[in-house]
N, C-alpha and C positions, 0 to 999 in steps of 0.2 A: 552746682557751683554758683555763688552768688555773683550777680554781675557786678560788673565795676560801674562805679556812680559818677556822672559829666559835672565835671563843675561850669558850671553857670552859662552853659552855651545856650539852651534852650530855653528855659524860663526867664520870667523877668519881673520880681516884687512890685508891686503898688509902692512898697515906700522909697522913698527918693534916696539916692546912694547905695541901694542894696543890691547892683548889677554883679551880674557874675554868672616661679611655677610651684603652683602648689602640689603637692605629689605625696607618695611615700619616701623618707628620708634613702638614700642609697646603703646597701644592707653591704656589710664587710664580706670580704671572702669567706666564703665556707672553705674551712679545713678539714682536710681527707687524709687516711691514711694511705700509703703505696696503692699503688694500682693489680688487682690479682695479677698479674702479670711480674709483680716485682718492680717497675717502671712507674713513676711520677706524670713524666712528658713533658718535665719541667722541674722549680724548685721542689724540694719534697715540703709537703704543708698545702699546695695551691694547686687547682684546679690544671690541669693541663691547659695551656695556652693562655694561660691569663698571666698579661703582665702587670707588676704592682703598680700603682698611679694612673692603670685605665678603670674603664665601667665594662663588669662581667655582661656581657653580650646580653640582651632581652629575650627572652621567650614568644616567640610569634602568638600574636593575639587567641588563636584557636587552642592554644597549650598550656597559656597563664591561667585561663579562667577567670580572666577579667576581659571587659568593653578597652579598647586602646582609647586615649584622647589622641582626637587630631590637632595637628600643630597649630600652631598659629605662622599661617606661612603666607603671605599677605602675595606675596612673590609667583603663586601661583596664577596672577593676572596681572599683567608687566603695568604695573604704574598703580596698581589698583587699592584700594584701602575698605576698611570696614563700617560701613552703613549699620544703624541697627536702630531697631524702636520699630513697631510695626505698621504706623504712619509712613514712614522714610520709606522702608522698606518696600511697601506697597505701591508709593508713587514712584521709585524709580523702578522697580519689575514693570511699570505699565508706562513708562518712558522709553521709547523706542530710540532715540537719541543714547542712550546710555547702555556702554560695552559694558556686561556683566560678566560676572566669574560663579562660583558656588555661593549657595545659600546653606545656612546652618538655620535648621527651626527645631523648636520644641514641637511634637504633634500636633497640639492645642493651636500652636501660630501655622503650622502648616496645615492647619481645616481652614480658619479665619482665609487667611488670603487664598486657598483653591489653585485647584489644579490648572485652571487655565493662564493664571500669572505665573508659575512653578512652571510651564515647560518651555521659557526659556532659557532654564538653569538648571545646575547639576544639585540635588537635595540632597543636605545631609540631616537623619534627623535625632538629637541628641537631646540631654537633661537639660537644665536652665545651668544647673553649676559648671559644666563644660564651656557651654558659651563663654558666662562670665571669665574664663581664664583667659578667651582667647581676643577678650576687648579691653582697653584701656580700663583703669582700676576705676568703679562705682557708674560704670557704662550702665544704664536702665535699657533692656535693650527687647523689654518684654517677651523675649523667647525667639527673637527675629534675628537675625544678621547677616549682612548681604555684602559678596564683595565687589566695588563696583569702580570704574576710572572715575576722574570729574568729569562735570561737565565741560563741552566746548563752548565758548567764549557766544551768544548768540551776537549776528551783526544788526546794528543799530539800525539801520535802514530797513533790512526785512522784517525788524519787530514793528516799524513804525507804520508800513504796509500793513500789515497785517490787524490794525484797529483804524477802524471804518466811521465809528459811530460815537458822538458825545465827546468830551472831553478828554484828552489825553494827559497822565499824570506819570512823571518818571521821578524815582526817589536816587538820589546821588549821594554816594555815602565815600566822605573823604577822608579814608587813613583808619577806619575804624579795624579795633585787634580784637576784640572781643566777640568769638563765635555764639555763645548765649545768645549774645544783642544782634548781632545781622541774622542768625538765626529767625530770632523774635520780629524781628524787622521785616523778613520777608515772608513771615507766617502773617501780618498784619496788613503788610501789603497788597497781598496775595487774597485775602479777604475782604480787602474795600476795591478792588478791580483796577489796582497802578499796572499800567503799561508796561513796564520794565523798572527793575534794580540794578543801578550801573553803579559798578564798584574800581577801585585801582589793584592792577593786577598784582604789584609787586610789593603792596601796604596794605594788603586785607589779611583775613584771617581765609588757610585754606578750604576747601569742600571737604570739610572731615564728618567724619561719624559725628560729633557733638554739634556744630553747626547744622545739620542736617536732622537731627534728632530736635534740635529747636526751633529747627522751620516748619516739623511735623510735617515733611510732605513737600512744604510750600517750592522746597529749593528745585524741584523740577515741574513745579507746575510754572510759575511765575517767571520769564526772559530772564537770564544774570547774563549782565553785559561785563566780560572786564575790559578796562584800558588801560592804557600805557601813561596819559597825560588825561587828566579830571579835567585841568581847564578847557584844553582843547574838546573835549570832549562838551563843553559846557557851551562852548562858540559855534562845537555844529548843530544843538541842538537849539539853540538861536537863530540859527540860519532856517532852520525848519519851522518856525514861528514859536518857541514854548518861553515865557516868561520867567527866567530864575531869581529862584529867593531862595537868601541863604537866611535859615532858621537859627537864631543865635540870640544871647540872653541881651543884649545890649541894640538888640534891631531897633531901626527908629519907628516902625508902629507894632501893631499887634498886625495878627495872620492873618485876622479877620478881612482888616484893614487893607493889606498888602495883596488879596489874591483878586488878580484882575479876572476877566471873561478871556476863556481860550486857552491853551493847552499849557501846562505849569511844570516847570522844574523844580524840585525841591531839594536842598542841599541841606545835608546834616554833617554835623563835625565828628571828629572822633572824642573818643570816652574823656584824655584830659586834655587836650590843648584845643579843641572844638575847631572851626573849620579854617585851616590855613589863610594869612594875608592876599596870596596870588588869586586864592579860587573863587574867594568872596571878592574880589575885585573884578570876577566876570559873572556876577549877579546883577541884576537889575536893582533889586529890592535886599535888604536884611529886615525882618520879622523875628517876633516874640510872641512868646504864650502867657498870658498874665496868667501868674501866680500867687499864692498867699504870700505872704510875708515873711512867715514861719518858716519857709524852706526855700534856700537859695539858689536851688538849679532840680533839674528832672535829669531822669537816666534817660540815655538814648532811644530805647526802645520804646518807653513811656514817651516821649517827646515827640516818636515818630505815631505812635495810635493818636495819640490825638491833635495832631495835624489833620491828619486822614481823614478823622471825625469831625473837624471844625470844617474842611472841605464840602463831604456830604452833610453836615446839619444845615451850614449858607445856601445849597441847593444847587451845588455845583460838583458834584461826585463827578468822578471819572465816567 
């Protein structure tokens, strides 16, 4: 799915005014003559006990001479949905935080992740074209699929105990819809060593298989904080010393410029209206990423790598 493009919240031009079910068909009644008996057991023409406008009853698996596909019944884990790609899959089977249900693998994916991630799950092991039926249409799900609750909400304070050393860096993402991009975003994050990705519970996009497929992993390695209020959330994290900057195409310096010494907030806007009035008014700072000319904004996720990068190139990584 191609992401959706930010107009002009994070970049900012050099030139002046440029801010901004597949199956077998169901087969008809078979018509019979009378029964040796003389008796139907029903209309004459139809099977006994079959009524017109139902489905002639299936053949149990051991009698059709075919594999049954299993359903897609997500229901079998009270709240739980389907994970897949064998990144995702991997990191939450080795996520102890994370209520799991069945896994469905191809062979091939069930050598790759081993038997000691597999026994905390019930395995089931089928074709690649099975899966695909039982994931959302053009799911890439490498032979993997796991079903698994969201995560619980981590608490802000125990993430912030729990980093000792250097710089603390939390990425604030307000209102964003697009699971590609927080996906991408906390694959990114998760790679230059950010403290936590605190998001809005009820204006994000949820923990689905696609977000999670593009976090490759990232969504249960990396703290996901949600809350209820961004600002407020923005005010305790000032109380605890972290400097916010909201990243937006119209900031009055560049990022370079903007990131003090000591633990950083970084606030990103969503894909088109970038970062609300209220939120950017509990930032210290608004910064930009100078860009060419030629293009008037960057995509979110691009906008958040290289933040991240201008961080550790100044020599102040997380």
């Amino acid at each position: 799915m191609r992401h959706k493009d930010t107009k002009g919240d994070f970049g900012k031009s050099r030139r002046p005014g440029f801010e901004k079910n597949l199956g077998n068909p169901e087969k008809k009644p078979e018509r019979r003559g009378p029964h040796p008996g003389g008796k139907t057991g029903g209309k004459p023409g139809f099977k006994a006990g079959f009524k017109p406008g139902s489905k002639p009853a299936a053949k149990p698996a051991h009698q059709s001479g075919r594999t049954e596909r299993p359903q897609n019944d997500g229901n079998r884990l009270a709240g739980g949905q389907w994970l897949y790609g064998l990144h995702a899959v991997k990191a939450a089977l080795a996520n102890p935080r994370r209520k799991l249900g069945r896994a469905v693998l191809t062979p091939r994916a069930a050598e790759i992740l081993g038997e000691k991630l597999l026994q905390r799950v019930r395995v089931e092991i089928l074709e690649p074209g099975a899966i695909d039926r039982m994931l959302p249409p053009g799911a890439v799900h490498q032979g993997a699929a796991l079903e698994a609750s969201p995560l619980k909400s981590r608490d802000l304070d125990e993430v912030l105990g729990l980093h000792h050393s250097g710089r603390r860096v939390i990425l604030v993402l307000d209102q964003l819809s697009d699971p590609h991009n927080v996906g991408a975003i906390l694959r990114t994050a998760c790679a230059f060593g950010v403290t936590a990705v605190i998001v809005q519970d009820r204006h994000g996009p949820p923990q689905s298989g696609a977000l999670a497929k593009a976090a490759s992993g990232a969504l249960d390695l990396i703290p996901y904080i949600e809350v209820v209020n961004i600002s407020r959330a923005l005010d305790q994290l000032a109380e605890r010393g972290f400097w916010r900057i909201a990243l937006a195409g119209d900031g009055t310096s560049s990022l370079a410029e903007a990131v003090p010494v000591g633990d950083v907030a970084l606030v990103l806007g969503s894909e088109g209206d970038g970062i609300r009035r209220l939120v950017r008014e509990h930032c210290e700072a608004s910064a930009y990423i100078p860009i060419d000319r030629t293009v008037e904004s960057l995509n979110v996720s691009n906008a958040a790598a290289i933040a991240l990068y201008e961080l550790r190139r100044a020599g102040t990584s997380p």
